[in-house]
Rosetta silent file (secondary structure, phi, psi, omega in degrees, C-alpha in Angstrom):
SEQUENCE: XXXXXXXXXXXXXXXXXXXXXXXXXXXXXXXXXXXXXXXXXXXXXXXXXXXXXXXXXXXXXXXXXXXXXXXXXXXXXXXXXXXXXXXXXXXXXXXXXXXXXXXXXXXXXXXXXXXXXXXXXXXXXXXXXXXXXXXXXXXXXXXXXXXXXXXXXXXXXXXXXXXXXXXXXXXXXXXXXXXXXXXXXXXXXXXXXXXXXXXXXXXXXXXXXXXXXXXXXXXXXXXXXXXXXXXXXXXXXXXXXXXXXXXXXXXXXXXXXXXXXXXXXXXXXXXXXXXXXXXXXXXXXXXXX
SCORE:     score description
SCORE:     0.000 S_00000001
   1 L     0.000  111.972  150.473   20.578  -13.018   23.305 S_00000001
   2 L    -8.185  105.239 -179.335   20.355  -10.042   20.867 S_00000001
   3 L  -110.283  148.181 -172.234   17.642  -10.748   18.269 S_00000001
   4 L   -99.241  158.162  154.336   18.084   -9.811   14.432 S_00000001
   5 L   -56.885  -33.969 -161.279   15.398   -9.348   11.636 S_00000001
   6 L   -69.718  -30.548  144.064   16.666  -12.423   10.552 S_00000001
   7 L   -83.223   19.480 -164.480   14.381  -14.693   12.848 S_00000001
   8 L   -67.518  -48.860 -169.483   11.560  -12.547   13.519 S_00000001
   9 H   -63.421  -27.425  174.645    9.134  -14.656   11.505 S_00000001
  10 H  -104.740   78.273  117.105   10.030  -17.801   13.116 S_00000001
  11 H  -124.937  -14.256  171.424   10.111  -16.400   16.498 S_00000001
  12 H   -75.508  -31.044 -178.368    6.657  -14.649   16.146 S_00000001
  13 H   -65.058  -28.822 -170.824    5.615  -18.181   15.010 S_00000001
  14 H   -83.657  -11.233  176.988    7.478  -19.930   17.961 S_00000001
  15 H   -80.585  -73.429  161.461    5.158  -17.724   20.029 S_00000001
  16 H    -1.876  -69.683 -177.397    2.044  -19.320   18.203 S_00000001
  17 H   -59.932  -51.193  162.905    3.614  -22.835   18.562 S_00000001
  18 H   -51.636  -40.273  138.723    4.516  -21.984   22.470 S_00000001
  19 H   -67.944   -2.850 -164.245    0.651  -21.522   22.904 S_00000001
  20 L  -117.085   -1.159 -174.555   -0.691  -23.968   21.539 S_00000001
  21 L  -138.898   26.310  157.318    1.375  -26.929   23.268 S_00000001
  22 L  -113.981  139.922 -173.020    2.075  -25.330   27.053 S_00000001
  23 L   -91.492   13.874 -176.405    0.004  -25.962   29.673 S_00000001
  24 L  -104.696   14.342 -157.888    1.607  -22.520   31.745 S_00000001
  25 L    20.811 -155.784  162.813    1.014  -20.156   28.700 S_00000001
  26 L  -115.805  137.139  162.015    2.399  -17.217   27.727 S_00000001
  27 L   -59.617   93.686  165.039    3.416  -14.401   30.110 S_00000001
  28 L   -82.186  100.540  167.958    2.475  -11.190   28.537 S_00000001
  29 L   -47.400  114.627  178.254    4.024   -7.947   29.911 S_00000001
  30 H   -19.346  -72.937 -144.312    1.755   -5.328   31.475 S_00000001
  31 H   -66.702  -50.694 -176.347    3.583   -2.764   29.678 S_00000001
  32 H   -39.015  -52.106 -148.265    3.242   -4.671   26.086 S_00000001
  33 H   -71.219  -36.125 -178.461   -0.257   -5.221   26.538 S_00000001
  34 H   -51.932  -63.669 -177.898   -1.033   -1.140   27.733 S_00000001
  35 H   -60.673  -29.971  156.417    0.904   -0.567   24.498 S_00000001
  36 H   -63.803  -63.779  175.342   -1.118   -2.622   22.246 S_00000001
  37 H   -74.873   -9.020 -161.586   -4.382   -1.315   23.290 S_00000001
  38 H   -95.773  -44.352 -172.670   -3.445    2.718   23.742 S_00000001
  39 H   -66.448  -43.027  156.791   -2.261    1.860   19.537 S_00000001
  40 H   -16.990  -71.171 -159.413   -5.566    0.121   18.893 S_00000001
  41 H   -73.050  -45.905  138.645   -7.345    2.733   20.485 S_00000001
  42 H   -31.596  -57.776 -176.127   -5.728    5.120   18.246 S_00000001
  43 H   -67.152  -37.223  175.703   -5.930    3.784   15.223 S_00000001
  44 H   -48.434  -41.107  169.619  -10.008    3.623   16.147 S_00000001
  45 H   -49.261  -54.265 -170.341   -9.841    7.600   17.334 S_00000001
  46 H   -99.380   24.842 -177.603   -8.559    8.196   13.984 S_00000001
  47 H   -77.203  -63.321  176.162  -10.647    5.763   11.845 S_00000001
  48 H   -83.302    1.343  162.657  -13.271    8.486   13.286 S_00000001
  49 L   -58.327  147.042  161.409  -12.111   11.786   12.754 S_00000001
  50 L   -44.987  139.220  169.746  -13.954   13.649   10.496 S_00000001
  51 L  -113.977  117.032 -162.535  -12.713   13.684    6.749 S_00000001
  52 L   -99.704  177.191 -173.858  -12.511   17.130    5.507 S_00000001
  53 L   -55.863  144.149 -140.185  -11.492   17.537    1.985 S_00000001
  54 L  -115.527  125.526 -175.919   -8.012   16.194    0.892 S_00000001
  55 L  -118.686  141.894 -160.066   -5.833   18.599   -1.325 S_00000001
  56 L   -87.755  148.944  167.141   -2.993   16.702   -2.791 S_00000001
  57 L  -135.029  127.508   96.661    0.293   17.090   -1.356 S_00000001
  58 L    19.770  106.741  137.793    3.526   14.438   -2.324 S_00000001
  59 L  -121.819 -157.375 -169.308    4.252   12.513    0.973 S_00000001
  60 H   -87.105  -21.816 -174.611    6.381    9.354    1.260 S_00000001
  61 H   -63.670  -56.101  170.007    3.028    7.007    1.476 S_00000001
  62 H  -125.994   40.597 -171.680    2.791    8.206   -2.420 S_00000001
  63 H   -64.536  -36.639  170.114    5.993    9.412   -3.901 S_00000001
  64 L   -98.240   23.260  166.326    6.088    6.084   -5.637 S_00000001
  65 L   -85.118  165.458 -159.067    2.908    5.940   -7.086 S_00000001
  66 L   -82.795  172.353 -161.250    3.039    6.329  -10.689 S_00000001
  67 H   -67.588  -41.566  173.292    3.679    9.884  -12.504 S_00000001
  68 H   -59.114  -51.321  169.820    0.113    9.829  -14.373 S_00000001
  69 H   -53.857  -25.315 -166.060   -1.703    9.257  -11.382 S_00000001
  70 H   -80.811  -41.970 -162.436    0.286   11.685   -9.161 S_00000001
  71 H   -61.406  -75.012  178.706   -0.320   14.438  -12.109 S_00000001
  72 H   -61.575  -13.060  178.907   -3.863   13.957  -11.445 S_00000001
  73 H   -72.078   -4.679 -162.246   -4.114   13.882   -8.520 S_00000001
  74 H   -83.973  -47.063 -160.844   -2.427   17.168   -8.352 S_00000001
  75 H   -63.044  -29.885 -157.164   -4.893   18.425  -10.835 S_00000001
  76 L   -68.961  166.341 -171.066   -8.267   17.256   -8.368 S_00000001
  77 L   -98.493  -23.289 -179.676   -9.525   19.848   -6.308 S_00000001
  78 L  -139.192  128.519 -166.524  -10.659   17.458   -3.398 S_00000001
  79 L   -97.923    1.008  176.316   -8.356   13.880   -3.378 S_00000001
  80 L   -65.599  134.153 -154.118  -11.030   12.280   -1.198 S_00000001
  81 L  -129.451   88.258  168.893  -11.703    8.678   -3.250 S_00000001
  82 L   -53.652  -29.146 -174.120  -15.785    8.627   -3.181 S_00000001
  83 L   -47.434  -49.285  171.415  -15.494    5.425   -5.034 S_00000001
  84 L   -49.277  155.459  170.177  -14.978    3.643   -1.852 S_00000001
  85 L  -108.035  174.464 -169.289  -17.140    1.331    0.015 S_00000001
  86 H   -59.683  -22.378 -166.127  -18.119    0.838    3.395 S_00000001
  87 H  -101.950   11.056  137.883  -16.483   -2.549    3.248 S_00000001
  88 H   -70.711  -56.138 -177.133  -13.175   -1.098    1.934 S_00000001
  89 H   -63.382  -27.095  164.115  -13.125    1.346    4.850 S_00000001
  90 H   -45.512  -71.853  174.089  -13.518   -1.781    6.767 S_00000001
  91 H   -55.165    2.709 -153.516  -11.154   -3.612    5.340 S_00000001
  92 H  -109.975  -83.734 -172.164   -8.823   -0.480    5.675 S_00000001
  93 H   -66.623   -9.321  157.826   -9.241   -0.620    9.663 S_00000001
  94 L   -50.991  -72.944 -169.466   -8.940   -4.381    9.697 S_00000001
  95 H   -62.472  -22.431  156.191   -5.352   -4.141    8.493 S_00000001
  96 H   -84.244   -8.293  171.095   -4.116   -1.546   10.754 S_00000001
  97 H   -94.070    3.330  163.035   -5.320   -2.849   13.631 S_00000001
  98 H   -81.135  -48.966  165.991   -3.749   -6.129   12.298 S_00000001
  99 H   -43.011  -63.209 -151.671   -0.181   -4.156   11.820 S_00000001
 100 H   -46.471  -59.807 -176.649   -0.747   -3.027   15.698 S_00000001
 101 H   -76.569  -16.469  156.774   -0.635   -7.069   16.701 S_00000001
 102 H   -66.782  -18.779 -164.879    2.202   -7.989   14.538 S_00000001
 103 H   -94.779  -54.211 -178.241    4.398   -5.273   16.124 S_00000001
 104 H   -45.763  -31.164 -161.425    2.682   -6.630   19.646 S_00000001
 105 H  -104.406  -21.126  143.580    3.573  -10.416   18.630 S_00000001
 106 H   -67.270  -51.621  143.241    7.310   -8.792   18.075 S_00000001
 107 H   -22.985  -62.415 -167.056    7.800   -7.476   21.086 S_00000001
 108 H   -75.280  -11.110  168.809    6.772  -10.135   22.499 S_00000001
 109 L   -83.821    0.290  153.193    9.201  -12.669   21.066 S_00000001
 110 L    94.114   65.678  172.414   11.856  -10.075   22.021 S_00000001
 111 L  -107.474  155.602  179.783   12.446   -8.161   19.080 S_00000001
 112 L   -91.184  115.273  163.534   12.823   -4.232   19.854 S_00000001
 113 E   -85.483  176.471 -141.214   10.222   -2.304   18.160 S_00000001
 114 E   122.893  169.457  176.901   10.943    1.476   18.428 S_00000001
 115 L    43.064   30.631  152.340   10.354    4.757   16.386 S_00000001
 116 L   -39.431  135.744  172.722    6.586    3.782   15.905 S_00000001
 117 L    40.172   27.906  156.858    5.095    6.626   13.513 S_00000001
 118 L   -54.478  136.166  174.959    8.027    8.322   13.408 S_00000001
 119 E   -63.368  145.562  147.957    8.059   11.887   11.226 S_00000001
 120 E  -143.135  151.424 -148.911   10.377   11.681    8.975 S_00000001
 121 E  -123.169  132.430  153.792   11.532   14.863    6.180 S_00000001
 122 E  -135.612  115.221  174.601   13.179   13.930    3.089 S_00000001
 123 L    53.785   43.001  161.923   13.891   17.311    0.585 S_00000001
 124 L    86.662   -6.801  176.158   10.594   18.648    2.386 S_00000001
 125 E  -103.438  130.159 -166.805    8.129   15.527    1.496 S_00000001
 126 E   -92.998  174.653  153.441    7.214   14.062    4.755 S_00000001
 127 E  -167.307 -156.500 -178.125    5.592   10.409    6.164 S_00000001
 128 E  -160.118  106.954 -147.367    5.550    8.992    8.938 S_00000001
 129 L   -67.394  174.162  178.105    7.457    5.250    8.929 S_00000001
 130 L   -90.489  -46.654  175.601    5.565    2.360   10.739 S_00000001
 131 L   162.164  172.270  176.507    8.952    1.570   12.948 S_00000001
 132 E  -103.288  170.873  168.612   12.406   -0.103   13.095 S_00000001
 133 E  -128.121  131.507  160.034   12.633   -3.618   14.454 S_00000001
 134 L    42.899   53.059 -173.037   15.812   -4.634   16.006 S_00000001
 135 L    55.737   13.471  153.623   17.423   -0.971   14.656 S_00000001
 136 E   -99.242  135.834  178.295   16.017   -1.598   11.044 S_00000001
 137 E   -56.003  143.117 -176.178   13.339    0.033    9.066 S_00000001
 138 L  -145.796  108.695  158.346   10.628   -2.349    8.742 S_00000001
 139 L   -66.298  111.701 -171.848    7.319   -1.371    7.130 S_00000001
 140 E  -101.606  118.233 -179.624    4.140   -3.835    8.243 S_00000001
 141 E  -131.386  159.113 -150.475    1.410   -4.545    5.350 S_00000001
 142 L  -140.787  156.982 -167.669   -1.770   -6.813    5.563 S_00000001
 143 L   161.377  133.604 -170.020   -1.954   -8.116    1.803 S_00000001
 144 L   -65.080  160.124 -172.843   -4.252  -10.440   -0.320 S_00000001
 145 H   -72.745  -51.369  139.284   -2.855  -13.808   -1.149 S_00000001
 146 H    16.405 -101.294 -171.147   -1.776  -12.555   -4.533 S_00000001
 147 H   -65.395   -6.498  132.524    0.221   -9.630   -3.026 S_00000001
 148 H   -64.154  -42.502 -172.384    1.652  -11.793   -0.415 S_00000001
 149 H   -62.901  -36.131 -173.909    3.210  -14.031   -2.881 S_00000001
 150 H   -56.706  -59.412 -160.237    5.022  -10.946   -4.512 S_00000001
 151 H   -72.699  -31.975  153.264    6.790  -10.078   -1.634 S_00000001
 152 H     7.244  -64.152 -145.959    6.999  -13.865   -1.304 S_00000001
 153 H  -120.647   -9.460 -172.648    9.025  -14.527   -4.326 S_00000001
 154 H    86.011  -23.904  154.996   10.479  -10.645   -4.278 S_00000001
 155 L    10.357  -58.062 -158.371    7.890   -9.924   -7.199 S_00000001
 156 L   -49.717  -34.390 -171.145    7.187   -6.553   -5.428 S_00000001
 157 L   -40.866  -72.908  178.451   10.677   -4.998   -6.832 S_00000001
 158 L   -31.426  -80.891 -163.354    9.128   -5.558  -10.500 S_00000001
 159 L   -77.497   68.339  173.318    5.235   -5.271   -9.720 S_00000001
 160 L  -119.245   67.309 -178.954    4.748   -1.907   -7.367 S_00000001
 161 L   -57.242  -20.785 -144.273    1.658   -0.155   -8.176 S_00000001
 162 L  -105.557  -23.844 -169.877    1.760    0.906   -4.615 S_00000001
 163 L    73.206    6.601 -173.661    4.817    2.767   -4.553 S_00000001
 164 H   -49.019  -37.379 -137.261    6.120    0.426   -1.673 S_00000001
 165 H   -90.716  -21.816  178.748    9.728   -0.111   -2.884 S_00000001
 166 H   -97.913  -75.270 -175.339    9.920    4.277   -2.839 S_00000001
 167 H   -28.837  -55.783 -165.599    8.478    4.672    0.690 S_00000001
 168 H   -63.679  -43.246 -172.931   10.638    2.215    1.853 S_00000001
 169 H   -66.119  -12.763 -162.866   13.597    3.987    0.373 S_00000001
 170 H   -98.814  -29.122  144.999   12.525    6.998    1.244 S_00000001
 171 H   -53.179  -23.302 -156.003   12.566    5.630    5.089 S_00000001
 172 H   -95.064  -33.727  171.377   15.610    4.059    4.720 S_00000001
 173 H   -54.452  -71.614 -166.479   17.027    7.220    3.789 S_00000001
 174 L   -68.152  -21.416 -171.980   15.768    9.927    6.593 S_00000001
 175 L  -100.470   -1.867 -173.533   16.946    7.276    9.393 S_00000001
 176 L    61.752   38.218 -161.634   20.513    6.521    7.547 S_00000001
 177 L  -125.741 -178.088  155.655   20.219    2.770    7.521 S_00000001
 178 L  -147.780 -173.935 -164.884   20.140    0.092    4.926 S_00000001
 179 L    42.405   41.858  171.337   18.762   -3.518    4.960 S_00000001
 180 L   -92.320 -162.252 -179.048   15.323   -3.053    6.153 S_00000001
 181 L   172.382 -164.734 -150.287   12.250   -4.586    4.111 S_00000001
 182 E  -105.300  109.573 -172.154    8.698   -5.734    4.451 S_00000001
 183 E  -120.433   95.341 -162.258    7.137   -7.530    7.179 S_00000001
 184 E   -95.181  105.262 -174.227    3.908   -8.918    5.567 S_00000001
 185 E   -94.826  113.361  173.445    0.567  -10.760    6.887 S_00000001
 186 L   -84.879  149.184 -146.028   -1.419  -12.565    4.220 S_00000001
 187 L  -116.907   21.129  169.844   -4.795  -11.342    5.655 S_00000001
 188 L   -95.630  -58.272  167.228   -6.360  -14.619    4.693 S_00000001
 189 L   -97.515  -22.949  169.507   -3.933  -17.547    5.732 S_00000001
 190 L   115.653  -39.748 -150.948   -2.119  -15.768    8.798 S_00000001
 191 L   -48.142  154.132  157.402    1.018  -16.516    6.937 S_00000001
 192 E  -115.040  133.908  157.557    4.066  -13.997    7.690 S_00000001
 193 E  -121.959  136.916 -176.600    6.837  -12.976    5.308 S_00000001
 194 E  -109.060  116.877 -179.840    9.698  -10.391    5.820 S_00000001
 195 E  -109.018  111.662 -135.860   10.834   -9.545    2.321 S_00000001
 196 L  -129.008   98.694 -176.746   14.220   -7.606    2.794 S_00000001
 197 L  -103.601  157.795 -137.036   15.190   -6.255   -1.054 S_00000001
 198 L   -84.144  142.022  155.423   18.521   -5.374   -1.984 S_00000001
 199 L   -49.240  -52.384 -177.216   19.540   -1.964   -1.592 S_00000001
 200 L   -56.505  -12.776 -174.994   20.643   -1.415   -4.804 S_00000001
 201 L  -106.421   -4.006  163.538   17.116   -1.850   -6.291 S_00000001
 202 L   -88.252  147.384 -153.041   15.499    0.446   -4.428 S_00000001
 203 L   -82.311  167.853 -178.770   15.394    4.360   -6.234 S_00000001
 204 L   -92.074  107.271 -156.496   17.077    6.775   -5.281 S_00000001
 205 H   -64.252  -61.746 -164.621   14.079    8.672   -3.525 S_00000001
 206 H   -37.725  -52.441 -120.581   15.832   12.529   -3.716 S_00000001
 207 H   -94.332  -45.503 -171.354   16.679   11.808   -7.722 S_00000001
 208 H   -62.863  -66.034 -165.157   12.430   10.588   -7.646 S_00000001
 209 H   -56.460  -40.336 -179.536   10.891   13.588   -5.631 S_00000001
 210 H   -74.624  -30.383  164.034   12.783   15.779   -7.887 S_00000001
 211 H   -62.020  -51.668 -163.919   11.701   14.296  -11.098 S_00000001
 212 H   -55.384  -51.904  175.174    8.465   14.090   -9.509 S_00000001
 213 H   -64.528  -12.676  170.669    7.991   17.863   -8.791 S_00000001
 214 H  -134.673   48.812  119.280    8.589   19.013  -12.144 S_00000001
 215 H   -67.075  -62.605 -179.448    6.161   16.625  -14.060 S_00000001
 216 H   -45.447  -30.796 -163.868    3.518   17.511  -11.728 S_00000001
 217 L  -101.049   15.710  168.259    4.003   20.990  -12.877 S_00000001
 218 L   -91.286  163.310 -171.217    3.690   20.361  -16.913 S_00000001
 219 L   -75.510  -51.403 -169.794    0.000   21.411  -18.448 S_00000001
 220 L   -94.565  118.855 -176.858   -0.154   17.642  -20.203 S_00000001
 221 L   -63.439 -169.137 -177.688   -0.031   14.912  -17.723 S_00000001
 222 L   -88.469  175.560  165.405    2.978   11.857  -18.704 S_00000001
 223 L   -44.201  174.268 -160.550    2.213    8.871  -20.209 S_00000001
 224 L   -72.753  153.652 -175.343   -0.398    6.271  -19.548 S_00000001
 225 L   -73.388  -19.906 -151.038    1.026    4.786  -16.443 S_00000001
 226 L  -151.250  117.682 -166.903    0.249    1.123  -17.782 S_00000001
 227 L   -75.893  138.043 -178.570   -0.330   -0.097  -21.519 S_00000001
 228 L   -61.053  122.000  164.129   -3.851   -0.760  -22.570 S_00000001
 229 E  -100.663  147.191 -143.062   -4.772   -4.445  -23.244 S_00000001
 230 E   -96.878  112.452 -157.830   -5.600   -5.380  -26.466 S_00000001
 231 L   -84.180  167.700 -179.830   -8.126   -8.581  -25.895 S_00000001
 232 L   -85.265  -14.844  133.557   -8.344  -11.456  -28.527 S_00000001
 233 L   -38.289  -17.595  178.359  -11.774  -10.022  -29.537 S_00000001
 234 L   110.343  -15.277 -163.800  -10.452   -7.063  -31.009 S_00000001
 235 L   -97.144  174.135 -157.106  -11.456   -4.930  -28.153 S_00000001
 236 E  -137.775  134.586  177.221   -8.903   -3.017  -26.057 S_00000001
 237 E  -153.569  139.285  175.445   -9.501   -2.400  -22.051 S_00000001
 238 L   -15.940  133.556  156.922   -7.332   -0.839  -19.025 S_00000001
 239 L   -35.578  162.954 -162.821   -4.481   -2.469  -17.709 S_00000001
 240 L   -75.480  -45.051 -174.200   -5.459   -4.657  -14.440 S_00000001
 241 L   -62.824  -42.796  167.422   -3.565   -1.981  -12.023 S_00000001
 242 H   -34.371  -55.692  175.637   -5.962    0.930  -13.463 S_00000001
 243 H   -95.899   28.251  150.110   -8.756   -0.156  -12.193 S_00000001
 244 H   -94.055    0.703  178.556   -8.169    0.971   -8.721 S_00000001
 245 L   -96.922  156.555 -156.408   -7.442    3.984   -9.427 S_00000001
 246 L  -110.681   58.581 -179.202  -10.406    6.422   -9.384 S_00000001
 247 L  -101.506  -42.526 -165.232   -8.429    8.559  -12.239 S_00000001
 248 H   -24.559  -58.131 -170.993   -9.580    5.745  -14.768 S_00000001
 249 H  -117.487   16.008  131.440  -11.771    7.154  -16.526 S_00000001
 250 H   -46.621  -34.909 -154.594  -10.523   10.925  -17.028 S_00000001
 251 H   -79.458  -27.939  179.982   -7.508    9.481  -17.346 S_00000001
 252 L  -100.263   -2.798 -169.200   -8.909    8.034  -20.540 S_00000001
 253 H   -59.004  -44.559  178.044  -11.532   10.462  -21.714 S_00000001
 254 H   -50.567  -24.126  165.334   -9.536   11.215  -24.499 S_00000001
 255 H   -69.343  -34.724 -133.356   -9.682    7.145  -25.775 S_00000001
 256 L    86.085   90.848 -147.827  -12.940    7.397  -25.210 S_00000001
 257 L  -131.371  142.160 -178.655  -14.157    4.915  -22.339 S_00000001
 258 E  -139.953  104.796 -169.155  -17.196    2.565  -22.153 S_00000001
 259 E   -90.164  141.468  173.135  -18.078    0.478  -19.077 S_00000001
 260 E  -142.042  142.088 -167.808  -19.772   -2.936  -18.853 S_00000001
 261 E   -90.971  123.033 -177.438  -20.922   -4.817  -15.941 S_00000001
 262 E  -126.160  176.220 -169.792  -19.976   -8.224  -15.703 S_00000001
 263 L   -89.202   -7.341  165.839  -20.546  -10.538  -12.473 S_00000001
 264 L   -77.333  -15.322 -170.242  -16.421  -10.623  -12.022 S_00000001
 265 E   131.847  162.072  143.563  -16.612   -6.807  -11.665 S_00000001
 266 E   -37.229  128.193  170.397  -16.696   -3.802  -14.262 S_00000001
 267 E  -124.533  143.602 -157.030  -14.764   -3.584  -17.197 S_00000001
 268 E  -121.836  128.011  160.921  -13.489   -0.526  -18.911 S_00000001
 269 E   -81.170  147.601 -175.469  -13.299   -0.446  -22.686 S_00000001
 270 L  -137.114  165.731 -174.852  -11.039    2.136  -24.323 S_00000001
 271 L    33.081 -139.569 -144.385  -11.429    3.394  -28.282 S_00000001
 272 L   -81.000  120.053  133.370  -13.688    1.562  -30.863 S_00000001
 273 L   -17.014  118.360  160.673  -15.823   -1.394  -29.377 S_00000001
 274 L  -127.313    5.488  160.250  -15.261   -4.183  -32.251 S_00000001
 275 L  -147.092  112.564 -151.809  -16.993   -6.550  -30.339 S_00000001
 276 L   -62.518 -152.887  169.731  -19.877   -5.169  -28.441 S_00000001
 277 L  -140.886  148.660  173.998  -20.195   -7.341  -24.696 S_00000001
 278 L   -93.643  107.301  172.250  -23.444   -9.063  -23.715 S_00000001
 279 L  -178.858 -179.081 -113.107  -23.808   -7.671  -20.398 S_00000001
 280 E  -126.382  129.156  149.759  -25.336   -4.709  -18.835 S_00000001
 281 E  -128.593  138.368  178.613  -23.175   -0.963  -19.975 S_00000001
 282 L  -111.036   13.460 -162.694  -22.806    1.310  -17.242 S_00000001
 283 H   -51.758  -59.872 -133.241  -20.575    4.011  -18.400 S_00000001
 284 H   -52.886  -36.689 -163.049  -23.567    6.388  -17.585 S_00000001
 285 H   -80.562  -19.701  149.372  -22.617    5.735  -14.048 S_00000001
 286 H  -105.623   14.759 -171.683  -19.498    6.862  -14.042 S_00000001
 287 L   -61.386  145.195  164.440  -19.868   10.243  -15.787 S_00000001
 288 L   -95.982  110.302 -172.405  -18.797   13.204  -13.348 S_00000001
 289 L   -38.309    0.000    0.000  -22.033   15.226  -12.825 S_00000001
């Protein structure tokens, strides 16, 4: 029988369920298994290429990131994010070698993966899609239990700091299809979700890359991507989505920015302090030398 998107998650699960209560196991095909480790072994090869310096270029991984961020990023001379830690880059190479065994754990319930890492060109900004499943685009993300539930609940449409809902469109596009979505692993609980969003709400990626190309090219970047919140102290600090970006506090020099270390993490102050914080300030620490 023909398999659809529309069971994948309970048929990767029926695999799961199928191991844990046969006493024969499961039959794995040679060829699946070859293909599982030759991607593995890939993703590790490039985990370990050298990283020479990253000059920004618009691809489809971040056509939907937001216009103030993109602007700078345009502006940096090397796009290379020092900020990271070792245990991000970890946590990096977890999750793609986590992708690699959900698309092995499709296969094997006998959905057709194809057009792994496919190129794809849309009005000259390139990417390269994760694959169709059973002739639909399907993108595979590892995601915190937070940012499972969005795709959960459909959240993501709203909430996309990430630019997912513009990749995907911009996939969905170069291959001529519609009704693909999100095939998601909360990287905590195991759970799977396939979040499949209407067509209609996803942008129209050509109408974005062209808006996109002639912001980046004004002298003043756009607006803040995300409005500054104004705390019931009096004091005013980044939006929550800010502070991953490592734009933050250029992006703000002009407020004025003051950091203090709290045991939840860093907090970025913007304009006048009206209530200093008892903790530890670090701004010095993030001035660029």
């Amino acid at each position: 029988m023909t398999k659809t998107l529309d069971t994948l998650v309970e048929d990767i699960y029926q695999l799961f369920d199928d191991s844990l209560n046969h006493e024969e196991g499961l039959k794995i095909p040679e060829e699946d298994l070859d293909h599982l480790v030759n991607s593995i072994k890939d993703t590790i090869l490039h985990w370990a290429e050298p990283r020479a310096s990253k000059k920004h270029t618009l691809r489809m991984s971040n056509v939907g990131y937001p216009n103030r961020k993109l602007w700078f990023d345009a502006q940096a001379e090397d796009n290379s994010d020092s900020s990271l830690k070792p245990s991000d880059a970890m946590k990096f190479l977890f999750g793609h070698v986590v992708e690699e065994l959900v698309l092995f754990f499709a296969r094997l319930a006998g959905h057709k993966v194809e057009n792994e890492q496919k190129e794809v060109d849309v009005d000259g900004v390139l990417g390269h899609m994760d694959c169709t499943i059973d002739g639909q685009v399907v993108d595979v993300k590892t995601a915190s239990p937070y940012s499972f539930q969005k795709f959960v609940n459909g959240r993501v449409a709203e909430e996309d700091p990430f630019g997912y809902m513009a990749q995907l469109a911009g996939y969905e596009h170069a291959m001529g299809t519609e009704g693909g979505g999100f095939l998601v692993v909360n990287k905590v609980t195991g759970e799977l979700t396939l979040f499949r969003p209407d067509f209609s709400d996803l942008p129209n990626i050509q109408d974005r890359i062209a808006q996109l190309r002639k912001e980046l090219g004004l002298k003043k970047p756009p607006p803040f991507c995300y409005p500054p919140v104004v705390q019931d102290n009096g004091n005013t600090k980044i939006a929550k989505d800010c502070l991953f970006c490592k734009h933050k506090v250029p992006c703000y020099a002009d407020e004025g920015v003051r950091v203090f270390r709290y045991a939840s993490g860093d907090e970025f102050l913007i304009g006048e302090v009206v209530k200093l914080p008892r903790v530890e300030e670090v701004t010095h620490e993030y001035h660029t030398p």
